[in-house]
Residue, then its C-alpha position, 0 to 999 in steps of 0.5 A: x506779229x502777234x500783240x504782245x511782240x514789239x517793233x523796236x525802231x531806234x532814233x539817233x542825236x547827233x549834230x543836234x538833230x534827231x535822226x529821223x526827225x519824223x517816223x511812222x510805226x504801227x502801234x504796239x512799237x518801242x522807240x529807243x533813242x541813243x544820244x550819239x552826241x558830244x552833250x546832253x539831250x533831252x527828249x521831251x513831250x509835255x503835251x503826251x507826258x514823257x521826258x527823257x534825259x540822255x547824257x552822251x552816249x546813253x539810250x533809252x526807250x519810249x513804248x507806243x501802245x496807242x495810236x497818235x502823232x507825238x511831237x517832241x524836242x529837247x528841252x536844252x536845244x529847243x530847235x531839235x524837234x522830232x515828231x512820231x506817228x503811231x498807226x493802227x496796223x494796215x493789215x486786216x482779214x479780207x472778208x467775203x462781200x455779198x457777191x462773193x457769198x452769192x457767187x461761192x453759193x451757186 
């Protein structure tokens, strides 16, 4: 992937929950959350600065650039709460070590 794509993971309300509660990604991810409940939720992080309003059946979407964990809940029903994890991407170029060098020289 290179940085300018996005991975788009969606979080469903529905029986006032977040589903899933919990959801690691790599940086550079866009979550979207899709109320598919009877009544209105919000999506709230005072600490990391969003807050979305979801009527019954709207989405909308968050964008993750940096790496963090970011606790949220709704604002009307304080007992939903969701947390997302956002990592650095585990996959790196493999460097020779110095005993590979040595080994490749001879």
């Amino acid at each position: 992937m290179n940085e300018n794509q996005q991975d788009v993971m969606t979080v469903m309300i529905n029986d006032h929950r977040y589903d899933p509660e919990e959801m690691t990604v790599p940086v550079n991810s866009q979550i979207r959350f899709k109320n598919d409940d009877q009544e209105t939720h919000s999506v709230t992080s005072s600490a990391d600065g969003f807050d979305l309003e979801l009527d019954p059946g709207e989405s909308e979407s968050i964008d993750f650039p940096n790496a963090g964990t970011f606790d949220y809940y709704c604002r009307y029903h304080p007992e939903m709460k969701g947390m997302i994890v956002v990592e650095e991407s585990q996959i790196k170029e493999k460097t020779k070590t110095e005993d590979e060098e040595e080994i490749s020289e001879n």
